[in-house]
C-alpha positions, 0 to 999 in steps of 0.5 A, a space after each residue: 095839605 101837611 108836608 108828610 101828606 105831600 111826600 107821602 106818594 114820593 116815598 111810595 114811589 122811591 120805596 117800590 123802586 128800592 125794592 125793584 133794586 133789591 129785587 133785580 139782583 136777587 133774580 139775576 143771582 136765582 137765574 144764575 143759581 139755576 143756569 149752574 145747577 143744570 148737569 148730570 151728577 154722580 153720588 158719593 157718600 163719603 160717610 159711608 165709604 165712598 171716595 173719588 180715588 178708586 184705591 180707598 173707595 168702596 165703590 169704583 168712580 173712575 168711569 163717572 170721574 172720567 166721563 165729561 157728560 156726568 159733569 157734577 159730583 154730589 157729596 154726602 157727608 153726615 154732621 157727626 162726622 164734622 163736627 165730633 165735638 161741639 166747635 170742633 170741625 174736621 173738614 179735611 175728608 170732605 176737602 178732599 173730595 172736593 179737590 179730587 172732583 174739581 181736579 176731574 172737571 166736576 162742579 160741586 153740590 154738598 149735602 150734610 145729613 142731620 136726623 140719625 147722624 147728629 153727634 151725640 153732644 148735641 144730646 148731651 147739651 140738652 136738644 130732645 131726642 125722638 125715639 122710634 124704630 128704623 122701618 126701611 126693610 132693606 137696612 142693614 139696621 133695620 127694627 134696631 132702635 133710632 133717633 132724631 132731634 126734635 125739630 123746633 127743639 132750640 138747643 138742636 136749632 140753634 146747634 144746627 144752624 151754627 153749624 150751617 154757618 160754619 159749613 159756609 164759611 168753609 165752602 162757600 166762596 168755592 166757585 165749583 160749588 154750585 148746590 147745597 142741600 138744605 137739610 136738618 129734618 132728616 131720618 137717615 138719608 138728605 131728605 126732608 123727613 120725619 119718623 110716621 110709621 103708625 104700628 104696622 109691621 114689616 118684613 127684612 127683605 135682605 141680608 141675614 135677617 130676611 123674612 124677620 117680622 118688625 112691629 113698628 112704633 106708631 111714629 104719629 101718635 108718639 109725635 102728637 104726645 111730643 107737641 107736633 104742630 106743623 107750625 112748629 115745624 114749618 117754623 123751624 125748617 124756615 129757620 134753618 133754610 134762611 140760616 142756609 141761604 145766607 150762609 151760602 148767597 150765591 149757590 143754589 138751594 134744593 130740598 130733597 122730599 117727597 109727598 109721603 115724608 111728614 107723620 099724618 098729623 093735620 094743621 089743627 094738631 091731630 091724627 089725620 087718617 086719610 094720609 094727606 097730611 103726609 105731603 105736608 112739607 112738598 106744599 108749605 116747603 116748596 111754596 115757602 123756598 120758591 117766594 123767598 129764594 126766587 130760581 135759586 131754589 130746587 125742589 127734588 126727590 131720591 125716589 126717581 123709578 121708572 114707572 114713578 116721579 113724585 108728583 109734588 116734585 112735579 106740580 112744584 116745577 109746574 107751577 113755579 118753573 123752578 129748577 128740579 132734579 130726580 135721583 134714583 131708587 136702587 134697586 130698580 124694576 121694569 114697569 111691565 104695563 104698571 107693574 113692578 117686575 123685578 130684574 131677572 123676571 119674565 123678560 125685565 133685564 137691568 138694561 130695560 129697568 134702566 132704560 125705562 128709568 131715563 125714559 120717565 126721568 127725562 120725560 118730566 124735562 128734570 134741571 138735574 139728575 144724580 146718578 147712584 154708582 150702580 149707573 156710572 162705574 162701567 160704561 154699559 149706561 154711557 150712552 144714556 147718561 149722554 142722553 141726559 145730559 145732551 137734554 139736560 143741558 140743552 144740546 
């Protein structure tokens, strides 16, 4: 018997108790991860407008910047704001409001939208643009053109990812920041998403324009044309989320998306009419984020109403035991028996609707929620933020 062949089971064995070593960290940091992300956060986008100083904000924080039992801010920024120039980063808006919620108690989670907020000299180096037509019928732009990277583009890949370890590099040795969102595939908010209208037409329901019909571009058709495969897009979501998690080792991880994110394009690469498609990146993401990254990776979704929770949220959390959050759509409505009442019809109050969204929320025993300002800038819902919190936190 040759000396390798006898060696053979001692290396086996000393090579599964170095991946036992490797692999007990790795749980401790998740479980850690995870144990820090518990909490009731408010939302400030600071692209848009919002401060934590109640002098230059656009909405008032200072109930939710008083409030003990809202004990995390969650800080929304947009790429072209930090970084106007190739290499060039303007961190001092965002520092700021990271000071001002640590000031307050707040522990930290951050999010950077790419999608239609990525700066124009990532074009101008040569990433592909997709073209479409904003759909969201609320938005002040909507029907006006837009566009996204590419995902799997490598100049965009490559422009993102550096910007991923410059943002680390700034932020991650934060002990307050507990939580930063992987983003990148985006349209126009945190969420994973890509542009999959299919030629409907929709209707303005707010603003000057309402009631204006919009013929939307068949969003599916037009990615098939650009060489859509969900390999390539899972290939490059991959990319960028091990280009996060080593940027930030220590924090937790979550992606924001639902099972209606994705154009309806199978695996084999064609159009694919029953919409199942769809749920695409709430199966292959999540199953792909929760083997690699252990508990310090969430899964969560912006769609939170009271009589919805998206249900690949939910049989992610199930089957993994995974941490999880919800964080609300605005405005909201009374569920009346399944239905959708608006506020101020038959008897649905806001106070109901808002009632109705913390019974669903709370229900699915959420890790997290993030809490728009309508809920947090006067005290009329104090008492079911502590609720919330009480449970979220284990109380």
């Amino acid at each position: 018997m040759g000396l390798a062949t006898c060696l053979a089971p001692l290396m086996l064995l000393l090579a599964g108790e170095a991946s036992l070593a490797q692999e007990a960290p790795r749980s401790a940091r998740g479980a850690a991860a995870a144990e820090a992300l518990r909490g009731v956060y408010l939302v400030a986008n600071i692209a848009q407008g919002d401060s934590l100083a109640a002098s230059d904000s656009r909405h008032d924080f200072s109930n939710a910047m008083a409030n003990r039992t809202i004990n995390g801010a969650y800080l929304k920024e947009a790429w072209n704001d930090l970084e106007p120039a190739d290499g060039v980063f303007a961190w001092g808006a965002l520092d700021r409001q990271v000071r001002l919620a640590e000031a307050a108690g707040k522990k930290i989670a951050l999010g950077v939208q790419a999608g239609t907020a990525t700066p124009p000299w990532v074009y101008g180096a040569g990433a592909a643009p997709f073209r479409t037509i904003t759909r969201e019928a609320a938005n002040d732009n909507f029907c006006r053109p837009q566009e996204v990277p590419i995902p799997w583009d490598p100049v965009f890949l490559r422009q993102w990812t550096d910007f991923v370890r410059a943002f680390g590099a700034h932020y991650a040795d934060d002990p307050r920041l507990v939580e930063v969102k992987i983003t990148g595939i985006n349209i126009t908010t945190h969420e994973t998403s890509m542009p999959h209208s299919i030629g409907q037409t929709r209707t303005k329901t707010k603003g000057s324009r309402a009631g204006t019909p919009c013929a939307l571009p068949n969003d599916d058709a037009n990615w098939v044309a650009a060489g859509y495969t969900q390999g390539k897009v899972f290939d490059a979501w991959k990319r960028i989320a091990n280009a996060f998690a080593v940027a930030f080792p220590r924090q937790a991880l979550v992606v924001m998306t639902s099972t209606h994110s994705m154009p309806s394009i199978g695996s084999d690469g064609q159009l694919d009419p029953t919409g199942a498609a769809e749920g695409f990146a709430s199966n292959a993401f999540f199953d792909y984020g929760a083997a690699t990254y252990g508990k310090r990776f969430a899964a969560a979704q912006n769609g939170w109403r009271p009589h919805h929770l998206d249900e690949g949220v939910l049989s992610f959390a199930a089957r993994t035991g995974n941490p999880f959050g919800w964080q609300p759509s605005w405005p909201i409505k009374c569920r009346e028996g399944g239905a959708r009442t608006k506020v101020g019809e038959a008897d649905c109050t806001e106070r109901k609707a808002v009632e109705e969204l913390f019974q669903t929320g709370l229900a699915s025993r959420p890790t997290y929620l993030e809490l728009l300002h309508p809920l947090t800038e006067t005290n009329a819902y104090d008492d079911l933020i502590k609720q919330a919190y009480d449970q979220v936190m284990g109380r």
